[in-house]
N, C-alpha and C positions, 0 to 999 in steps of 0.2 A: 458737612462730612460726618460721617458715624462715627462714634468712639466709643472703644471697648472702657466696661467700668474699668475702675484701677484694679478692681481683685482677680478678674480677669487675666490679666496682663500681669500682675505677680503669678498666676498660675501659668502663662504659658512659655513666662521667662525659667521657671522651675524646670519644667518639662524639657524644654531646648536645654538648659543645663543637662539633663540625666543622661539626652541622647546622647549631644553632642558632647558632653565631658570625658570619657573614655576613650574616643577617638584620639585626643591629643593628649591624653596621659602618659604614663609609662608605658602601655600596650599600643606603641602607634597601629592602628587600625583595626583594631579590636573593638565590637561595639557591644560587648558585653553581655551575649547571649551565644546558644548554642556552643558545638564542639570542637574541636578538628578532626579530621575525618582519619580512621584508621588503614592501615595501608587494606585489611580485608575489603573495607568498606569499596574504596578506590580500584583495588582489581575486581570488583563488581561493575563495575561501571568501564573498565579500561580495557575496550574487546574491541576496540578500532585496530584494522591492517591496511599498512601505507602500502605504496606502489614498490620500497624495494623488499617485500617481506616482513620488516616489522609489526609485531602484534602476532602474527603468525603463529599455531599450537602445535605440537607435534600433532603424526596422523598420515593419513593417506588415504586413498582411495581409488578405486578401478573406474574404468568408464561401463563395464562390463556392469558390477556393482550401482551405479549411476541410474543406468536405463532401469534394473525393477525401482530404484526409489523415488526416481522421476515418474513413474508411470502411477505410480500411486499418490506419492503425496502433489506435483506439480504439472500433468497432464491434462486435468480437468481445466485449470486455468491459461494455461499455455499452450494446450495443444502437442500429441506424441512427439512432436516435430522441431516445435518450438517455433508454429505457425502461428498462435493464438486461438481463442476460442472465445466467445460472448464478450469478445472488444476487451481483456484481458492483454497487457503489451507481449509482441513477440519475440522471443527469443533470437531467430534465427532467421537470415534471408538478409536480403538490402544491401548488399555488398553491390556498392556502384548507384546506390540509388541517392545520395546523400545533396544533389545537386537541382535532385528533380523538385517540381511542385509541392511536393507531399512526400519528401522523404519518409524512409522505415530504418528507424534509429532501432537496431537491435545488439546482441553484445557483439556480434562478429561488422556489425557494419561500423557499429558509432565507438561501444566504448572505449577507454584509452589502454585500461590497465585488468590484467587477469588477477588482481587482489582486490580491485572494486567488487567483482563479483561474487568472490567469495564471502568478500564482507559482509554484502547484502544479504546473501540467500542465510549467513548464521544469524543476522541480527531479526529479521524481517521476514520469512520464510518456515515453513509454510504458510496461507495467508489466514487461517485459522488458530494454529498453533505455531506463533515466531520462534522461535529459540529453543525449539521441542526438539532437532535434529543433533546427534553427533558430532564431533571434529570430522572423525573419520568419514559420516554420512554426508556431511557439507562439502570436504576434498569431491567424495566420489559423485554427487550433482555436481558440481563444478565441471570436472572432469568430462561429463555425459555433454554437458551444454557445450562444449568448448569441442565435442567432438563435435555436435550438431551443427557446430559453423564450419566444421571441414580443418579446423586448429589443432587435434592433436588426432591419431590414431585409436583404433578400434580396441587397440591392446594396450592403450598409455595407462598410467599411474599415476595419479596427481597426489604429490604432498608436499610439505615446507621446504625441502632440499630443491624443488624444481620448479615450482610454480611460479616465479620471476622467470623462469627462460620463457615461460608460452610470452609470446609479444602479440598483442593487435591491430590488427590492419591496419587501425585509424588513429596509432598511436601519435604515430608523426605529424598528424594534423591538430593538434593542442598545443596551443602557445602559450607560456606565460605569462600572467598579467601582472605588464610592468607600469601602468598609472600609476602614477602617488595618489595613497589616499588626502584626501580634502575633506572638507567642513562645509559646502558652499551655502549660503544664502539665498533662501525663497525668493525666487524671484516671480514678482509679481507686477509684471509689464510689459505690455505691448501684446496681451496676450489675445487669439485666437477666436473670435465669435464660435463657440460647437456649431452653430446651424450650418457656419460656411464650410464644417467639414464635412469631407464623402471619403464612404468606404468604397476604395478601388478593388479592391481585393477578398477574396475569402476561403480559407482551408476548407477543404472537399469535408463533407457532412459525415459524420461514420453512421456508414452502411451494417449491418447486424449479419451475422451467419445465416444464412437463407433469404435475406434478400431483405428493401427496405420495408416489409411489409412486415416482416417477422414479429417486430412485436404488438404489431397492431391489426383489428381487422376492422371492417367495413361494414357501415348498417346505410342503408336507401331510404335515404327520409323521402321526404313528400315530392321535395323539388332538386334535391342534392344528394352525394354522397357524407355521410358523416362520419370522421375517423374514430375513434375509438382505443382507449388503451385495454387491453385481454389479458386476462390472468396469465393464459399460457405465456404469453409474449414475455412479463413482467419475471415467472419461475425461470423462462431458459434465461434471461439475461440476469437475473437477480439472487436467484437463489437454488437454481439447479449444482452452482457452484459446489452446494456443500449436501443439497438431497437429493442427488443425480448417483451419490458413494456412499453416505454416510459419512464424511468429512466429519469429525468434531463429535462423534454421536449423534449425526442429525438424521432423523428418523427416514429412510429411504423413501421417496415417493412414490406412491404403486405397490407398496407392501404393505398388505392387508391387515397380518400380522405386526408388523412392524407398530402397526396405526388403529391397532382397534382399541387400547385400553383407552388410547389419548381422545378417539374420537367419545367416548361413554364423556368426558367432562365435558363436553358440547361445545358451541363454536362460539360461545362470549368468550370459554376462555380461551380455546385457541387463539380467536384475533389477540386479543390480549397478551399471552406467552409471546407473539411472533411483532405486536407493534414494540409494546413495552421491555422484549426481553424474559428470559427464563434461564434461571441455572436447575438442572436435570441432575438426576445420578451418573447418567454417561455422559451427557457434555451439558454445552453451554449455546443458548441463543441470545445473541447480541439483537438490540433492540432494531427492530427492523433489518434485521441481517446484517446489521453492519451499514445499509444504503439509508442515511439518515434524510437523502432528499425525496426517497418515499412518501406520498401522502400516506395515509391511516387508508386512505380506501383501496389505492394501490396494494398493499398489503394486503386487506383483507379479498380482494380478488386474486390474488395470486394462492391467499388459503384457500381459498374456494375451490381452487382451482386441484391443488396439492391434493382436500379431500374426496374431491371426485374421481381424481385417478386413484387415490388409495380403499375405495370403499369394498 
């Protein structure tokens, strides 16, 4: 068996002393580093709203007001409708559908609580710039989507005094989870040959907006067809997201203007800005858009692709 020299082992009895000695000092659980947090600190971080309103800011908003904010900052991703758009989740629809094969879990079909949503859309929303939005501007998205499931009127106001009254459909079908938690024990027996198992089953493949071909096209080789991934296919599903508007500052695709100084620095460093990432004067490019399972080639066809329509 190995054994540590003796200087060794006077060093590593020291050290377990330093940590663990202020643990059980006079500061039970104190380990002797860092602060307590200020309460500033703390409502920086304390922007969660439960289901009966708590967390809740003052504010309000129209459904009226809704529809332009939705169409701008949340359309491109969801669709005017809150049908979806480039396999982005849908807002709206699926009421009844929650049994079938391939349910459509949307806010008017599945979810429980109309503070869930609000939550999200302040925390996480837009998908560009999270937390960029107002109280007031977060009420009245709320308010638009909650119309778009047929939940409030045309004329509503959503703010802290009322937004526990909107109830959803699918409220009543959340049950509590009464397990006790446990501890249990790996169990590692009697288990399972994988060869012997089969998949019975499998969720329907997502299909693309314009059909499975959308993002790919077709080259005739000698004896086969061979599929192919296509720039265009790669922009509408990847990153028309944010150069379809200018989302973020991101240079419009198709505008010429837009795209001439950028095109003068050539196409090393275009791919480069668009795999690796670039912070600009007007926005920001996240490294690969954000779609980190991009290869580098995939990217650089989808640039290719962006600079032919913009030339």
């Amino acid at each position: 068996m190995y054994r540590f020299p003796e200087a060794l082992k006077v060093l590593a009895a020291a050290l377990l002393t330093l940590l663990v000695q202020p643990a059980f000092g006079e500061k039970a659980g104190h380990y002797g580093y860092g602060s307590p947090a200020t309460e500033q600190q703390i409502a920086g971080w304390d922007i969660d709203v439960r289901p009966d309103g708590t967390g809740l800011p003052p504010g309000e908003g129209s459904v009226e007001d809704g529809e332009w904010i939705y169409e701008e900052q949340c359309a491109q991703c969801h669709g005017s409708f809150g049908e979806s758009v480039r396999g982005y989740p849908a807002l709206a629809g699926g009421q009844g559908s929650l049994t079938d094969p391939r349910p459509k879990k949307t806010v008017g079909s599945y979810w429980a609580y109309t503070s869930t949503l609000w939550d999200y859309i302040h925390r996480a929303m837009p998908f560009t710039q999270p937390e960029s939005l107002s109280d007031d501007e977060v009420y009245a998205v709320t308010a638009y989507v909650l119309y778009l499931n047929d939940l409030v009127e045309d004329d509503f106001v959503l703010s802290r005094d009322n937004l526990t009254s909107v109830r959803m459909p699918n409220e009543g079908n959340f049950i509590a989870e009464d397990r006790p938690d446990t501890n249990n024990k790996r169990c590692m027996k009697r288990c399972r040959d994988p060869e012997s198992i089969e998949i019975t089953s499998e969720a329907a493949a997502y299909v693309p907006e314009g059909g499975p071909d959308a993002l790919y096209g077709e080259e005739q080789a000698a004896d086969a067809v061979q599929t192919t991934v296509t720039g265009a296919g790669i922009y509408e599903r990847h990153c028309a997201l944010c150069h379809s508007g200018g989302i973020g500052g991101a240079p419009i695709a198709g505008d010429a203007d837009d795209w001439a100084w950028r095109l003068e620095q050539g196409m090393d460093v275009l791919y480069r800005h668009a795999i690796q990432g670039y912070q600009g004067e007007a926005g920001i490019m996240p490294p690969k858009g954000g779609f980190v399972n991009l290869s580098d080639e995939e990217v650089q066809l989808s640039v290719d692709y962006i600079v032919e329509q913009s030339r």
